[in-house]
C-alpha positions as CSV (number, residue, x, y, z in Angstrom):
1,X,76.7,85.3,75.9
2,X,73.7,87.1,77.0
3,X,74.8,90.0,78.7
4,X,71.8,91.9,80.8
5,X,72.0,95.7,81.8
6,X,70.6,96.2,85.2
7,X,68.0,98.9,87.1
8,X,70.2,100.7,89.6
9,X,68.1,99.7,93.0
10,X,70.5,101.7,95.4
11,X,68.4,104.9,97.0
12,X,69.3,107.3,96.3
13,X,68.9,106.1,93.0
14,X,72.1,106.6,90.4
15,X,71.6,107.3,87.1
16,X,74.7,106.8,85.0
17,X,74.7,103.1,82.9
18,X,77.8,100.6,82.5
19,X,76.8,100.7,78.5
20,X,75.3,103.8,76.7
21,X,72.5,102.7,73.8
22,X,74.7,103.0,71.4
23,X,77.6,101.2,73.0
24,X,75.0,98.2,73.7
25,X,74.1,97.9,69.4
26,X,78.6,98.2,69.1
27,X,78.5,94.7,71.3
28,X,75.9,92.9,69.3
29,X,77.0,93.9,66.3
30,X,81.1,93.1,67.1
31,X,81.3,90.2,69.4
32,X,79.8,87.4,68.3
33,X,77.3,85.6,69.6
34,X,76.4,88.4,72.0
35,X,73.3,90.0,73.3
36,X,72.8,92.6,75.7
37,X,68.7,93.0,77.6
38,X,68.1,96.2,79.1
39,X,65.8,96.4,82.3
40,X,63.5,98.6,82.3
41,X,64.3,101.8,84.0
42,X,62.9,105.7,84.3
43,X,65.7,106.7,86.2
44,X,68.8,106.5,84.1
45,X,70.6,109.6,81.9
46,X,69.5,107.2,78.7
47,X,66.3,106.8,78.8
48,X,64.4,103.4,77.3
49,X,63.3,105.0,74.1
50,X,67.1,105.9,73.3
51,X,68.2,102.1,74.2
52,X,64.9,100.9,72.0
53,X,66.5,103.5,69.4
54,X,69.0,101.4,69.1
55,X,67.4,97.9,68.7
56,X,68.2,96.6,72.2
57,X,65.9,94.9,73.6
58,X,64.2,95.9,76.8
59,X,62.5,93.7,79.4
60,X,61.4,93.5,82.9
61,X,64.0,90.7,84.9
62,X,67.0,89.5,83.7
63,X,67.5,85.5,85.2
64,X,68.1,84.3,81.7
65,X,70.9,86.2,81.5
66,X,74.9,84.7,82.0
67,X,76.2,88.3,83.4
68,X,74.5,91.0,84.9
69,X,76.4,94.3,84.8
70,X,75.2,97.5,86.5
71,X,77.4,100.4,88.3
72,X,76.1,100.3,92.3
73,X,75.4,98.0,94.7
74,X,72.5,95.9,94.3
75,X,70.2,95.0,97.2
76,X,70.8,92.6,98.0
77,X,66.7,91.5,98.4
78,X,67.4,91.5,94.3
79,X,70.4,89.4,93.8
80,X,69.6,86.2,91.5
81,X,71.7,82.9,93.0
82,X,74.2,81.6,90.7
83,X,74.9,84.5,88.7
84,X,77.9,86.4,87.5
85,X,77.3,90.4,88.9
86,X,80.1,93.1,87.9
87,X,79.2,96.4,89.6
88,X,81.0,98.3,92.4
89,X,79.8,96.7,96.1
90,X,82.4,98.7,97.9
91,X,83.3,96.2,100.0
92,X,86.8,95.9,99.6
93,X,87.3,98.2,102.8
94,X,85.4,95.9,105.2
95,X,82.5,98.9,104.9
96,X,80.2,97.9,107.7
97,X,77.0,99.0,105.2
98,X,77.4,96.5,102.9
99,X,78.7,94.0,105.2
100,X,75.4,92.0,104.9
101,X,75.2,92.6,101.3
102,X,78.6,90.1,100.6
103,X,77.4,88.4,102.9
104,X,74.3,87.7,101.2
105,X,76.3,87.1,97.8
106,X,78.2,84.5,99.0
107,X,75.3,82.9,100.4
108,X,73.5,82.9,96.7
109,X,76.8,81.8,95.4
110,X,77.1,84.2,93.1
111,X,80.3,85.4,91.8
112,X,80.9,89.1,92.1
113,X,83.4,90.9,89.8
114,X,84.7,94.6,91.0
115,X,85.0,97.2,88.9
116,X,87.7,98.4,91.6
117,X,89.5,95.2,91.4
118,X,89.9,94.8,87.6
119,X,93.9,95.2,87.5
120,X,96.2,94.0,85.0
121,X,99.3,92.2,86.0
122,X,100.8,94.5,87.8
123,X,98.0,95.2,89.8
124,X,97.1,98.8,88.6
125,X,93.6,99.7,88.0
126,X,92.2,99.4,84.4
127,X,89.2,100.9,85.0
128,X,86.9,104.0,87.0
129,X,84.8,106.8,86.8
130,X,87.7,108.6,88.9
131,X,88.7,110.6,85.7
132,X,85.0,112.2,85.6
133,X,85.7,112.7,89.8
134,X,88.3,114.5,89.5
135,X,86.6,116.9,87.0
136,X,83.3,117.0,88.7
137,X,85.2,117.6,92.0
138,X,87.7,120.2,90.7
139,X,84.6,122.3,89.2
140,X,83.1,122.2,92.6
141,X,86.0,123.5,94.4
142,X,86.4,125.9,91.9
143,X,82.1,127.1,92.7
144,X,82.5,126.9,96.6
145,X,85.7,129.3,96.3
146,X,83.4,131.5,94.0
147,X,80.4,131.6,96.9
148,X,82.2,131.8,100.1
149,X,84.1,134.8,98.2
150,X,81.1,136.4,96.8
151,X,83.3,136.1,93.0
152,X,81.1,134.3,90.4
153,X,78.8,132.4,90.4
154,X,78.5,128.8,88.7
155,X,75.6,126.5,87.5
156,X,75.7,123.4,89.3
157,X,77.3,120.5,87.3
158,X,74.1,118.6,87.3
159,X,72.3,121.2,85.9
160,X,74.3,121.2,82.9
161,X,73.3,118.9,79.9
162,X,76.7,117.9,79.5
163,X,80.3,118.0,80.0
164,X,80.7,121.0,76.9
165,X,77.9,123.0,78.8
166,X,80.0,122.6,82.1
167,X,83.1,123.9,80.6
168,X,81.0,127.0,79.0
169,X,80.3,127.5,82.3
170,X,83.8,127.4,84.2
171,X,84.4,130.4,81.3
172,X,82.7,132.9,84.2
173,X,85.6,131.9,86.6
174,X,87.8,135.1,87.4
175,X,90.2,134.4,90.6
176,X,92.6,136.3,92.4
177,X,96.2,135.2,92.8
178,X,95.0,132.1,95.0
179,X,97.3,129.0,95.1
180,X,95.6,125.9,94.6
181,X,97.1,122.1,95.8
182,X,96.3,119.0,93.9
183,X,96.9,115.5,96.0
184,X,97.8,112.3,93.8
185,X,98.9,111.5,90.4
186,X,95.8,109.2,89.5
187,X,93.0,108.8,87.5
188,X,91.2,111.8,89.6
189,X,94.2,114.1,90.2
190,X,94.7,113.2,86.4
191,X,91.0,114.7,86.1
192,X,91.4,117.7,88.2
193,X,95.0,118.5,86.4
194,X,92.8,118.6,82.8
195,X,90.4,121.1,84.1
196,X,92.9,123.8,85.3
197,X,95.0,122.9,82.4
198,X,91.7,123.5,80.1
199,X,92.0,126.9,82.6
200,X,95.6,127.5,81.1
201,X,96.3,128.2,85.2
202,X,99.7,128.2,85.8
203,X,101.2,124.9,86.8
204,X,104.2,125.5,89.3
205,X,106.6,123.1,91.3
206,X,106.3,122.4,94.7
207,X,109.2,124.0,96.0
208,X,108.2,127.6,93.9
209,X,104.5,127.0,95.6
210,X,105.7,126.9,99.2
211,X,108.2,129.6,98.4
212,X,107.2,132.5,96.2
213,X,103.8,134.1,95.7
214,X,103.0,134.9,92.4
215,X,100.6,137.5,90.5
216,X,98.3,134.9,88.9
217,X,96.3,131.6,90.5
218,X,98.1,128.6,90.4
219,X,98.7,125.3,91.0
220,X,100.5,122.5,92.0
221,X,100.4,118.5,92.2
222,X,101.6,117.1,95.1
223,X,102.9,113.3,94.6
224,X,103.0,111.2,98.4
225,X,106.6,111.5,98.5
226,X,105.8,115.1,98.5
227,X,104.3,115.2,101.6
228,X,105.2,111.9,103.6
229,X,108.8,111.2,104.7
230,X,109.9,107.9,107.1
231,X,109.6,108.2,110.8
232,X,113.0,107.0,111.0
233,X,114.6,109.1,109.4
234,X,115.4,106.6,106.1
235,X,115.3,108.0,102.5
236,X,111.9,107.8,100.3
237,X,110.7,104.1,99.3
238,X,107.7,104.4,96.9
239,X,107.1,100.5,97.5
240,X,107.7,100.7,102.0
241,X,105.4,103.6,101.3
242,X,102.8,101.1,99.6
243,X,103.5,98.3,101.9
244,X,103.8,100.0,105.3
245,X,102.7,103.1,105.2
246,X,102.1,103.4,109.6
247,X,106.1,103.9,109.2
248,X,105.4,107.4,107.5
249,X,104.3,110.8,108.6
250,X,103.0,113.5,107.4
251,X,104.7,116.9,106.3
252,X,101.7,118.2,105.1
253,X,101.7,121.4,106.9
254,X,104.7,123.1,104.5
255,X,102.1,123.8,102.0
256,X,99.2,124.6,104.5
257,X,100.4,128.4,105.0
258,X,100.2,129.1,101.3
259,X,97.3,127.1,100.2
260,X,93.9,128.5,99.3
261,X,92.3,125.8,97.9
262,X,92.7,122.3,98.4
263,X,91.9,119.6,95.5
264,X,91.9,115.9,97.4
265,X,92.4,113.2,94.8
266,X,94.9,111.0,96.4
267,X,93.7,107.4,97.3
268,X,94.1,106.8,101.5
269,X,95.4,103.6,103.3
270,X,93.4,103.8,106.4
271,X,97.1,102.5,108.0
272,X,98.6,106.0,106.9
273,X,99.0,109.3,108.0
274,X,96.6,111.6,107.5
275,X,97.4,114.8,105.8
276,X,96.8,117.0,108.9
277,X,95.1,117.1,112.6
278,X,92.5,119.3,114.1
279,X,94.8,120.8,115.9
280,X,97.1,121.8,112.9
281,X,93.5,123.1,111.4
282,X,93.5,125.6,114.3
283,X,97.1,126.8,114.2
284,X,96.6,130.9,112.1
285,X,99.1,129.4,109.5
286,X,96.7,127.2,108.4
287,X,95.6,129.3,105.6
288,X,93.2,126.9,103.4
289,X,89.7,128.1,103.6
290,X,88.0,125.8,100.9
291,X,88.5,121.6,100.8
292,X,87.1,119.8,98.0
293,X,88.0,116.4,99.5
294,X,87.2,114.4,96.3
295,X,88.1,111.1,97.8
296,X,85.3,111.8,100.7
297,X,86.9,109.2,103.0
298,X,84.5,110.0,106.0
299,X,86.8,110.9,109.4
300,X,89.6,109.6,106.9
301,X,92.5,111.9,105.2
302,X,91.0,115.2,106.1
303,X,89.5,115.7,109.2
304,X,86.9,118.0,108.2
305,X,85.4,115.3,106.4
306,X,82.8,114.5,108.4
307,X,79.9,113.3,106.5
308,X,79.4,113.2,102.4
309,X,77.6,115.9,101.1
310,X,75.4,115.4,98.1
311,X,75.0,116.9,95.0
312,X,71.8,118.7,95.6
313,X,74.0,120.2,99.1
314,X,77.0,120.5,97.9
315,X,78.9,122.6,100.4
316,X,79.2,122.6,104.5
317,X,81.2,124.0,107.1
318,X,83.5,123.2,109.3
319,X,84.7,125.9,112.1
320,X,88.4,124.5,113.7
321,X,88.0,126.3,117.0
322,X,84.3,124.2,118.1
323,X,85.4,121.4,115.5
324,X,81.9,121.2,114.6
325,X,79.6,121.2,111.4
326,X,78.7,125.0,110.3
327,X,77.5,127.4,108.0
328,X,79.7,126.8,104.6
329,X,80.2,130.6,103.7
330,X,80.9,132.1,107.2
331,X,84.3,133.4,107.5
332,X,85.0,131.4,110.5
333,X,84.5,128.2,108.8
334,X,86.5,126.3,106.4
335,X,84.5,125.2,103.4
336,X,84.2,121.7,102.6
337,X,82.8,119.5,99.7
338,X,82.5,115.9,99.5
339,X,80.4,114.5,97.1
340,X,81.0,111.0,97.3
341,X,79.2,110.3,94.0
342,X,80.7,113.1,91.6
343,X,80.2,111.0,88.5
344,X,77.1,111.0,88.6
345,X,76.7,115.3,88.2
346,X,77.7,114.3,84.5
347,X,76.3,111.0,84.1
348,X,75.8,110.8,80.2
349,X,79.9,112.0,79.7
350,X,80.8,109.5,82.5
351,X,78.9,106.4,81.1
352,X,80.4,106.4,77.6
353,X,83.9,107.1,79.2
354,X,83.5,104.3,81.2
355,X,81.9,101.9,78.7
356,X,84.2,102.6,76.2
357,X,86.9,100.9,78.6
358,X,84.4,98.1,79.4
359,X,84.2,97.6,75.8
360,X,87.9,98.0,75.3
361,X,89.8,96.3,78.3
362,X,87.1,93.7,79.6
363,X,84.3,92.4,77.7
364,X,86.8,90.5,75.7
365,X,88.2,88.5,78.7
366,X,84.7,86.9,79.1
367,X,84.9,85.7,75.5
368,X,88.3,84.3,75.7
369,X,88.3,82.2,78.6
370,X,89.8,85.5,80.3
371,X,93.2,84.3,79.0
372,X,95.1,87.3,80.7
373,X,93.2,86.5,84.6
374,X,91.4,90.2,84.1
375,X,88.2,88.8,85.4
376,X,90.1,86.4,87.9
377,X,91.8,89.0,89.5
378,X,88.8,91.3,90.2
379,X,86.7,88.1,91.5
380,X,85.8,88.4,95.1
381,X,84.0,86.0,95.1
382,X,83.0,82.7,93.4
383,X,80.5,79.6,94.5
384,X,80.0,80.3,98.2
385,X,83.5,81.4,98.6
386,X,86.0,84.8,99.0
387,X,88.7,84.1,96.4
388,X,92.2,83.6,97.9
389,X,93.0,87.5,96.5
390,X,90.1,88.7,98.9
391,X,90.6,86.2,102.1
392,X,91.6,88.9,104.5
393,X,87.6,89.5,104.3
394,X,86.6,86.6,106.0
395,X,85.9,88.1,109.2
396,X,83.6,90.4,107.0
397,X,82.2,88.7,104.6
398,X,81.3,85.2,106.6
């Protein structure tokens, strides 16, 4: 199997790699009959010497090779016909920018593998830079709470080398007794819970956060049952949730008087409440004054989402009254950051994270006739066609 790394084409350009260089020598060296080519790239966090290093060989195109893996969308002005592709093409949600680019895919009938659609049998993921989300996003939260109260003041992620410079860094933090919520229990609320843990901040239940104030910052992690409950009045279903969550609303706004600072991690069903309105954003109980909306679902879960920020940008405001874009630090507006490509502030940590579960949980399905449906599963498409998995796209993707 000739496996063939690929130049990241999206602008703006993203630097983090599906295999690190050293990652790249482990597969020659431990699945047999297996070579990995390198395109030819100044923009990634490993540069070509370090993959050259290594031994790997690095060339200019890749149409001799059986998959091509890279980590964003391709242009689709780029896409070889009749290849296997495994990156993320974020098309899943019917997203009307890369409507033409599936459509373009299935045209070169190539088959497209999803990082986000690699489940195992049960259908949860196996796979994501989330983790390194959650982090990234938490440590931004964290630095806009730090501005807009003139407290500390943070190096930018991506202006630290790595992940172990990043945590020297969150060393300056010094908080009041501020109460912080984290939404979900997944692979980025799994990331945000390890950096206040690495914090030692206080971890308290829901009930004790909407009831007591305490003399230290703290935290808690808010689960969907936590903050959902059935219109009609029926007990909590985990799987009605799942399956029909338009039958749910919101109860958001019992935390929304003693929050401070709001985490984001929890994925959204575009059918599903949102966590709370305008309106709600205006009412003086509403007492968060910084969103880090990890997720970034644009005009999605929070309604200050607006627009992604960017790493460079971090931070903008929203003011509740005009419901308009603002200054991020005034103290009429409510801070808000959503970086919708927080990997990629630590891209070196992030790549080998991720690889290592390449390496781990999904190369082997392509050398043994993917005997557990891995690569099945996470097919969208194959020959010209959705797979049956991904039909609901055909108003999309044809």
């Amino acid at each position: 199997m000739k496996i063939g790394i690929l130049k990241e084409g999206k602008v703006p350009p993203d630097k983090r790699v599906p295999f690190t260089p050293e990652q790249c020598k482990f597969i020659e060296e431990n699945f047999k009959d297996t070579k990995v080519y390198v395109q030819k790239s100044n923009i990634r966090c490993y540069s070509d010497k370090e993959y050259a290093e290594q031994g790997i060989t690095l060339v200019d195109e890749l149409h001799h090779c059986d998959i091509l893996v890279g980590v964003k969308e391709v242009p689709k002005e780029e896409l070889i016909s009749g290849k296997k592709y495994m990156f993320f093409s974020h098309t899943i949600k019917k997203q009307p920018h890369n409507q033409k680019l599936i459509q373009e895919i299935i045209k070169k009938r190539i088959q497209l593998i999803d990082y986000e659609c690699l489940v195992d049998t049960d259908y949860n993921r196996i796979i994501g830079f989330g983790h390194y989300a959650g982090i990234v996003g938490t440590y931004n939260g964290l630095m806009g709470y730090g501005l807009k109260y003139n407290l500390y003041d943070l190096k930018p992620a991506h202006l630290c080398r790595d992940r172990k410079e990043m945590m020297i860094e969150i060393q300056k933090v010094r908080l009041p007794n501020i109460k912080i919520i984290v939404t979900g229990n997944g692979r980025v609320a799994n990331g945000a819970v390890e950096l206040l843990g690495a914090m030692q901040m206080r971890r308290v239940t829901p009930f004790e956060f909407a009831k007591y104030s305490f003399r230290e910052p703290t935290y808690v992690q808010l689960h969907s049952n936590n903050y959902n409950e059935a219109i009609d009045g029926s007990g909590w279903n985990i799987q009605t949730f799942y399956k029909h969550p338009e039958k749910f609303r919101s109860t958001f706004t019992k935390y929304t008087k003693s929050c401070d600072l709001l985490l984001h991690c929890s994925y959204w069903n575009p059918a599903a409440p949102i966590l709370f309105t305008k309106e709600e954003m205006r009412s003086p109980e509403f007492h968060i004054s910084v969103i880090a909306d990890i997720t970034c679902d644009i005009n999605g879960s929070i309604p200050s989402t607006y627009k992604a920020s960017t790493i460079e940008d971090k931070f903008y405001g929203y003011n509740p009254k005009t419901e308009e874009i603002a200054e991020p630090f005034d103290n009429k507006t409510i801070t808000v950051m959503a970086v919708d490509n927080l990997p990629c502030e630590l891209p070196r940590d992030a790549s080998e994270d991720f690889g290592k579960e390449l390496i781990e949980k999904v190369l082997p399905a392509f050398l043994n006739d993917d005997s557990d449906g891995v690569i099945e599963r996470a097919s969208i498409t194959i020959d010209g066609k959705l797979t049956q998995r991904f039909e609901y796209l055909a108003d999309y993707a044809y």
